[in-house]
C-alpha positions in Angstrom: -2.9 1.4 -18.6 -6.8 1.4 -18.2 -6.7 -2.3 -16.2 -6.8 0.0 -12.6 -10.5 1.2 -11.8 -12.8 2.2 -9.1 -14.0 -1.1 -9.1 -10.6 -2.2 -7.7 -9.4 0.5 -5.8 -10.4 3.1 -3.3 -9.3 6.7 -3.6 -6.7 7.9 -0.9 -8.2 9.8 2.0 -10.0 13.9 0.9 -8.8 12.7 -3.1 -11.0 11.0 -5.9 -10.3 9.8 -9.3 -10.7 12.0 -12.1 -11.6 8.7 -14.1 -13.5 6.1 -12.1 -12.8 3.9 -15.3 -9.0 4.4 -15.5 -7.3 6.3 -12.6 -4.0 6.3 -14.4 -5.4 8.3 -16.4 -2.3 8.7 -18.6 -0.4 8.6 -15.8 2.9 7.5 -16.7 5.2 5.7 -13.9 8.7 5.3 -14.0 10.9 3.5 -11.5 14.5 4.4 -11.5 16.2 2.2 -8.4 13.8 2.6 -5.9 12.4 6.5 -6.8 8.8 6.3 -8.0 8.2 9.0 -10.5 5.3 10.1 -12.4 5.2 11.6 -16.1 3.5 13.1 -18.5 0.5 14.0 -17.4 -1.5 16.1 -20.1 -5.0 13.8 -20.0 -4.8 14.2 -16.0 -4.4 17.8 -16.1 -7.1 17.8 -18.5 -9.8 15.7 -16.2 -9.0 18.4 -13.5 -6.2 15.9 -11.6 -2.9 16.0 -11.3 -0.4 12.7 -11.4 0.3 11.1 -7.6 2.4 8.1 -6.6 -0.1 6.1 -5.1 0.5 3.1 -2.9 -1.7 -0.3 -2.9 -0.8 -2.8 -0.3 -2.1 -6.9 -0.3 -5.6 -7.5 -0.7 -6.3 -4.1 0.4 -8.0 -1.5 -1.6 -7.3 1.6 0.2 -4.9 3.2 -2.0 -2.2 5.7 0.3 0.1 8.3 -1.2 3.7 7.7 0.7 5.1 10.0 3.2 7.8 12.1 1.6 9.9 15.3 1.9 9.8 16.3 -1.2 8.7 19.5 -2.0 7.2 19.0 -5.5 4.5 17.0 -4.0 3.3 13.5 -4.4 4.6 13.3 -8.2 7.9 11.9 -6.5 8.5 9.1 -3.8 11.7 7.0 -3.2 10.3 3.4 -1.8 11.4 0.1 -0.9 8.4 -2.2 -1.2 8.1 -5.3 0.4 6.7 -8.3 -1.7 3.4 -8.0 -2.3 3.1 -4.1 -3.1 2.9 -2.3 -5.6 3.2 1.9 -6.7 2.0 3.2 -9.3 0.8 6.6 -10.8 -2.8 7.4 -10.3 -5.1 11.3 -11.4 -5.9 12.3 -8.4 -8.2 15.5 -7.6 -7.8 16.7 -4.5 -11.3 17.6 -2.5 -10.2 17.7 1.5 -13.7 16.0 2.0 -14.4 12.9 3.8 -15.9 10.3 1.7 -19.7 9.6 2.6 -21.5 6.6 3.6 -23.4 6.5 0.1 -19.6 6.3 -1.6 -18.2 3.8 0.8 -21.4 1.2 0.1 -19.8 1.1 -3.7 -16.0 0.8 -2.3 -14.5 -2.4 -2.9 -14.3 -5.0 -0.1 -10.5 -5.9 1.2 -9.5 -9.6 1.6 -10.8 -11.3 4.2 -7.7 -12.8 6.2 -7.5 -16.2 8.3 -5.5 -15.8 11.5 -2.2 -17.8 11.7 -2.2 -20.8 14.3 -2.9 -19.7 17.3 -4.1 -16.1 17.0 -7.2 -14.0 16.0 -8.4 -10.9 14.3 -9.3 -8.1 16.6 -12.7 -6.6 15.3 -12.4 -4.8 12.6 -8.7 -5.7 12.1 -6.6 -3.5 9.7 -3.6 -3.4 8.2 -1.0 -1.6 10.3 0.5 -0.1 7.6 3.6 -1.1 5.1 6.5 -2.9 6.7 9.3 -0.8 7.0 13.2 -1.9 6.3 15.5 -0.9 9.5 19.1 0.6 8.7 21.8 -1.7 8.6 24.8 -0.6 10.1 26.5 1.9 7.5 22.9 4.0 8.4 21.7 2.8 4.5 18.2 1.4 4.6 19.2 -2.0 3.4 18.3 -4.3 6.7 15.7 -5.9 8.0 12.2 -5.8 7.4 10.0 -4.7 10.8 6.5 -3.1 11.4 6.4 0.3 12.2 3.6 -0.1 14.6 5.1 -1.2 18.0 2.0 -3.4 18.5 1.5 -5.1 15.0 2.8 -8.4 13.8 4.6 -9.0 10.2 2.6 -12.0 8.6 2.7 -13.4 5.1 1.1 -15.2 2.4 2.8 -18.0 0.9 0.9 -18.0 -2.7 -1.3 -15.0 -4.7 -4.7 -15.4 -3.5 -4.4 -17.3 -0.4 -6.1 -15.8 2.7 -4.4 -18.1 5.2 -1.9 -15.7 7.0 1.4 -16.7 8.5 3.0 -14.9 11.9 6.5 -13.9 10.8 7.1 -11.5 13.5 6.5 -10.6 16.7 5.7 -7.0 17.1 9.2 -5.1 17.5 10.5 -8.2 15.6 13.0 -8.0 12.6 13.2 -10.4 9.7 16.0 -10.5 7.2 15.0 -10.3 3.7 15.8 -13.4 2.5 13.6 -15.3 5.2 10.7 -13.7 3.1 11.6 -13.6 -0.5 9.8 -17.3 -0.2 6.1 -15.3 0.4 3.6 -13.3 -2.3 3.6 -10.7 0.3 3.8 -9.3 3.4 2.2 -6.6 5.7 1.7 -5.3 9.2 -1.5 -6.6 11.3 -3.1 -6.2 14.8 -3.1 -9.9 16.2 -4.8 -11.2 19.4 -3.0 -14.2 21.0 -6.2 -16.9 21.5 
């Protein structure tokens, strides 16, 4: 605890940190499976927050809370994560306010990626979002790895801190897990052939 700040990490969209300093907070995370759950969270309430499962993807610093059904609210999520991310707890106050332009000059900067052979970055490229794993054929969520995003492209990093990225998959395309287990991570991304 205390090692994730502000420094590091952007608040998810209309929410803030409670402590800019440490935005677990005393969040607790446990990780049962793949359910994400958060604990105790007496400092949190404390600060004004309240504990969220919070996801942070590769060498981005946009932290986003997971889509869920559940109807306790973000304390919960059930996730598979692909290499390369990672959930954790975070105290979250909720505002339902844009962030200004003042806050967004102090935000952290994302990694700056190198197209793989052959393609470039669109201006302004972002992530597409977190790759998603297709149901296998008993309907269980234990399949290949694909982007949501019909027009984004699965790419990898080999190694931690490399920025060179390589094209694993067309957009629509499906990978098997095991073809990626050799990379630090993977993510979604907006290509243009050159």
């Amino acid at each position: 605890m205390g090692d994730k700040t502000s420094e590091t990490y952007i608040s998810p969209l209309h929410y803030r940190f409670c402590d800019p300093k440490d935005i677990e907070n005393g969040c607790d995370c446990t990780k049962t499976n793949s359910i994400y759950e958060c604990g105790a969270e007496k400092d949190c309430e404390k600060a004004g927050g309240k504990c969220h499962v919070v996801i942070a993807g590769p060498g981005e610093p946009q932290l986003n809370m997971p889509k869920h059904d559940n109807p306790a609210g973000h304390e919960r999520a059930d996730l598979e994560l692909p290499p390369g991310w990672e959930a954790f707890c975070a105290c979250l106050k909720h505002t339902g306010k844009d962030p200004t332009d003042e806050e967004k000059k102090t935000w952290p900067k994302a990694t700056q990626w190198k197209a793989p052979k052959d393609y470039k970055l669109p201006e302004n490229a972002k992530p597409c979002g977190m790759p998603i794993k297709t149901n296998n054929q008993f309907g269980l969520g234990a399949g290949d790895w694909t982007c949501p995003d019909k027009d984004c492209y699965l790419v990898g990093v080999e190694k931690d801190g490399q920025t060179q990225l390589v094209k694993i998959a067309d957009p629509g395309g499906k990978v098997r897990p095991k073809d990626v287990s050799g990379y630090a991570s993977i993510f979604c991304i907006h290509l243009d052939k050159v």
